[in-house]
N, CA, C and O atoms as a DFTB+ gen file, in Angstrom:
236 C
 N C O
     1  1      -8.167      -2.208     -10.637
     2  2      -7.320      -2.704      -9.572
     3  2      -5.922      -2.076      -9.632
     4  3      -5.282      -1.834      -8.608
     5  1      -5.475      -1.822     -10.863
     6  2      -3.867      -1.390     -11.018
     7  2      -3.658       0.284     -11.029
     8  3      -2.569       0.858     -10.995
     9  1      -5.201       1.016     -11.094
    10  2      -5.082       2.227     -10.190
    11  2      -5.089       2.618      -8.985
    12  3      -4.615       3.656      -8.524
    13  1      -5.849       1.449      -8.258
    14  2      -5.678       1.203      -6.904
    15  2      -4.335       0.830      -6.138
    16  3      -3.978       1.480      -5.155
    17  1      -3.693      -0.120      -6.573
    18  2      -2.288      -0.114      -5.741
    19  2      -1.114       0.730      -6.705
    20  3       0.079       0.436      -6.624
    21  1      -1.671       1.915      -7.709
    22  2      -0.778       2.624      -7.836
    23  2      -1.157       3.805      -7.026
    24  3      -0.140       3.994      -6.359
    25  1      -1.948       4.637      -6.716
    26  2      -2.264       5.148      -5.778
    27  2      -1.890       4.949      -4.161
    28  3      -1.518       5.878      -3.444
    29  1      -2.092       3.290      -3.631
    30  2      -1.422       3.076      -2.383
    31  2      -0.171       3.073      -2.854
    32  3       0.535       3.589      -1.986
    33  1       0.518       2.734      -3.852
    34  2       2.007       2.627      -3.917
    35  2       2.793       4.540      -3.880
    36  3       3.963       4.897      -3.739
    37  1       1.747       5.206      -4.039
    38  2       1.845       6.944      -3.943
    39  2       1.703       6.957      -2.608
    40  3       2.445       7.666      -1.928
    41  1       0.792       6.226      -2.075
    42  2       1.260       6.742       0.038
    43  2       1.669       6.236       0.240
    44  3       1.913       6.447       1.428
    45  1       2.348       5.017      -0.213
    46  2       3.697       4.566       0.507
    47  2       4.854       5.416       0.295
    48  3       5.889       5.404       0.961
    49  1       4.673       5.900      -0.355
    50  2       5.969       6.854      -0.510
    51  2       5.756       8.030       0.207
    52  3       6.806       8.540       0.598
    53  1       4.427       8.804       0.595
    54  2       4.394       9.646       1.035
    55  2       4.298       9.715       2.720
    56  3       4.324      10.583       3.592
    57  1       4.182       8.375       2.631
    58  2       4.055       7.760       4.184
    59  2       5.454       7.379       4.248
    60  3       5.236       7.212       5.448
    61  1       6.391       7.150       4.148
    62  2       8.046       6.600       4.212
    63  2       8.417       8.302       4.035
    64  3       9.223       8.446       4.954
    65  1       8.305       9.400       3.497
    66  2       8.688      10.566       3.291
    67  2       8.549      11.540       5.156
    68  3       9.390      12.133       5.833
    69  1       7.136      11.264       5.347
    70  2       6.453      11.868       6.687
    71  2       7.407      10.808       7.704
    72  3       8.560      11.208       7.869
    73  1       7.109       9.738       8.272
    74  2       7.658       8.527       8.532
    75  2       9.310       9.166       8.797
    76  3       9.822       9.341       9.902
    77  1       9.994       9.464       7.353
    78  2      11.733       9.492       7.931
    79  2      12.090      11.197       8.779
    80  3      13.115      11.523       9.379
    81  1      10.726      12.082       8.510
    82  2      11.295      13.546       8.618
    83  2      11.343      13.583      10.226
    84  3      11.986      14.447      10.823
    85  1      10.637      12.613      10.853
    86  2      10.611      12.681      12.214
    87  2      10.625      13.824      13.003
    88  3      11.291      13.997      14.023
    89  1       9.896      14.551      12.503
    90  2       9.616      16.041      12.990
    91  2       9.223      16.268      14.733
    92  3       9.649      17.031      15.600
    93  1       8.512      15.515      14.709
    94  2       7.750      14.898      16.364
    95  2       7.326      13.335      16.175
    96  3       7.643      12.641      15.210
    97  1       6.671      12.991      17.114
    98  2       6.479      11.319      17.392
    99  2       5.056      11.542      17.145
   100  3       4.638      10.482      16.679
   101  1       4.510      12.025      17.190
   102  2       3.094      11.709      16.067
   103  2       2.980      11.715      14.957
   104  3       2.223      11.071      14.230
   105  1       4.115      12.823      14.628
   106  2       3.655      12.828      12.795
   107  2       4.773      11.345      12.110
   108  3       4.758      11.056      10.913
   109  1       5.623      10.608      13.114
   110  2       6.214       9.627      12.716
   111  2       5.422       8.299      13.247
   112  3       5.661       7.212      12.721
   113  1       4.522       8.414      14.253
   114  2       3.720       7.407      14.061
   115  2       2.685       7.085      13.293
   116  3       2.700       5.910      12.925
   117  1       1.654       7.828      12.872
   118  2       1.083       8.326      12.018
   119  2       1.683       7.825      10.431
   120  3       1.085       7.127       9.612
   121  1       3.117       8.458      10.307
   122  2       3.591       7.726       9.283
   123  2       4.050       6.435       9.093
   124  3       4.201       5.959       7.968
   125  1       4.320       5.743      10.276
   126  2       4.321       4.300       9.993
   127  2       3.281       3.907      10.151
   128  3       3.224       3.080       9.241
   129  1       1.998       3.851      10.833
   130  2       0.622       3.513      10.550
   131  2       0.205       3.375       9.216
   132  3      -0.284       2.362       8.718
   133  1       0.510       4.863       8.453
   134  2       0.284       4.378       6.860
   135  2       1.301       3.972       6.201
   136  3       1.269       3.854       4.976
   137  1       2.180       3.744       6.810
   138  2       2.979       2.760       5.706
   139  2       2.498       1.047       5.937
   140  3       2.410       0.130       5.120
   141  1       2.256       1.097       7.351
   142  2       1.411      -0.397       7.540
   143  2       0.811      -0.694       6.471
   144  3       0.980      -1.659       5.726
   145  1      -0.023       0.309       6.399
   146  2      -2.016       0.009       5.979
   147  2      -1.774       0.242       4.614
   148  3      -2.193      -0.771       4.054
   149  1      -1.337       1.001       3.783
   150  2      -1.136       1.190       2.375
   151  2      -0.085      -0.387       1.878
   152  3      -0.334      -1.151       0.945
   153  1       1.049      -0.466       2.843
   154  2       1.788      -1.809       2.137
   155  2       0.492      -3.246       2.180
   156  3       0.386      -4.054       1.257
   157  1      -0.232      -3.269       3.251
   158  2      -1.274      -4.094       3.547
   159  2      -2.408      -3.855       2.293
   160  3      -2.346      -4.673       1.375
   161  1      -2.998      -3.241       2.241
   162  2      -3.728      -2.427       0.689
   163  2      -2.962      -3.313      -1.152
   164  3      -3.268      -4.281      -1.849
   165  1      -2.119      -2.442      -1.178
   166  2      -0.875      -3.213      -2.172
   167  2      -1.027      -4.751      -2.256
   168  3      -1.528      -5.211      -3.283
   169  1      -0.704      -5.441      -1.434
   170  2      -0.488      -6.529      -1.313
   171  2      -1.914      -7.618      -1.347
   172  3      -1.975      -8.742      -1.845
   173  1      -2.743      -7.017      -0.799
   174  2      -3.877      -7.742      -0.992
   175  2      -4.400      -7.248      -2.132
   176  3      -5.306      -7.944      -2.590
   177  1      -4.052      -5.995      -2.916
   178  2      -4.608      -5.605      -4.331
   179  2      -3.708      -6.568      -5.607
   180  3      -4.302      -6.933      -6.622
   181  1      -2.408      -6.855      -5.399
   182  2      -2.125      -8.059      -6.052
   183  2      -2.428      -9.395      -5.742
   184  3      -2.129     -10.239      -6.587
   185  1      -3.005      -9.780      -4.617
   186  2      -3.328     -11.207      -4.026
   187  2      -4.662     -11.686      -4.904
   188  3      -4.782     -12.746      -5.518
   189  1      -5.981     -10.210      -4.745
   190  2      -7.012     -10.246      -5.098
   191  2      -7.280     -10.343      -6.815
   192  3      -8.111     -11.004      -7.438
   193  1      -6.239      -9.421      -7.280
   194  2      -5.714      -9.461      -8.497
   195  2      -5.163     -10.798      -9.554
   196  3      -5.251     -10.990     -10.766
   197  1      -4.580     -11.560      -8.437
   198  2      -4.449     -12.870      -9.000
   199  2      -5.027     -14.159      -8.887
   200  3      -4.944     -15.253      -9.445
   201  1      -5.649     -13.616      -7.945
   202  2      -6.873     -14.577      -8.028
   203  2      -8.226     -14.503      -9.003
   204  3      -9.028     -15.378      -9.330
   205  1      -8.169     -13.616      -9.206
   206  2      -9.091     -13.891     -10.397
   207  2      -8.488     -13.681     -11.517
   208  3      -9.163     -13.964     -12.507
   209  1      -7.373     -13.254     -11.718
   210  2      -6.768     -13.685     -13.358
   211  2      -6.948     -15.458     -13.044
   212  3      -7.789     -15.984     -13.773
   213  1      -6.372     -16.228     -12.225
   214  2      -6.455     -17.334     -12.415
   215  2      -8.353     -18.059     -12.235
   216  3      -8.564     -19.245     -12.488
   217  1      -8.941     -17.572     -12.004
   218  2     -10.443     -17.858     -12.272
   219  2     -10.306     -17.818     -13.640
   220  3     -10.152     -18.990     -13.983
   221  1     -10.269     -16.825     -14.983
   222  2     -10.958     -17.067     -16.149
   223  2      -9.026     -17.473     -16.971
   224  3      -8.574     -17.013     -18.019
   225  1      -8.365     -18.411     -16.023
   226  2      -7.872     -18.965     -17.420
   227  2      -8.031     -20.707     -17.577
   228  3      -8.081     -21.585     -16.716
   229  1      -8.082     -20.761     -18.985
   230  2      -8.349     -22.312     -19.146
   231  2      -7.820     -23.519     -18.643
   232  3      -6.620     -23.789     -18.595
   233  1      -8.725     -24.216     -18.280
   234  2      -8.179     -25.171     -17.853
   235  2      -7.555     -26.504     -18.945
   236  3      -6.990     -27.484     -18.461
């Protein structure tokens, strides 16, 4: 799991990089699309992540 949102946490950056160069309006929509979908990724990879650490601890 913690190679997984380190990897999306690598296109978020590379998506915020494309995203600020604003070269044309596709390659900046495009880059906020994946900054959507990778921050969305992340976030449910720690959600999913803590939900099952809290499954195997004792009660």
């Amino acid at each position: 799991m913690s190679g997984s949102n380190a990897i999306s946490g690598i296109t978020i950056v590379g998506a915020l990089i494309v995203a600020g160069e604003g070269q044309n309006m596709l390659s900046t929509v495009l880059g906020l699309l994946a900054l959507i979908f990778a921050t969305i990724n992340v976030v449910g990879g720690y959600l999913v992540t803590d939900r099952m650490l809290k499954m195997f601890k004792k009660k």
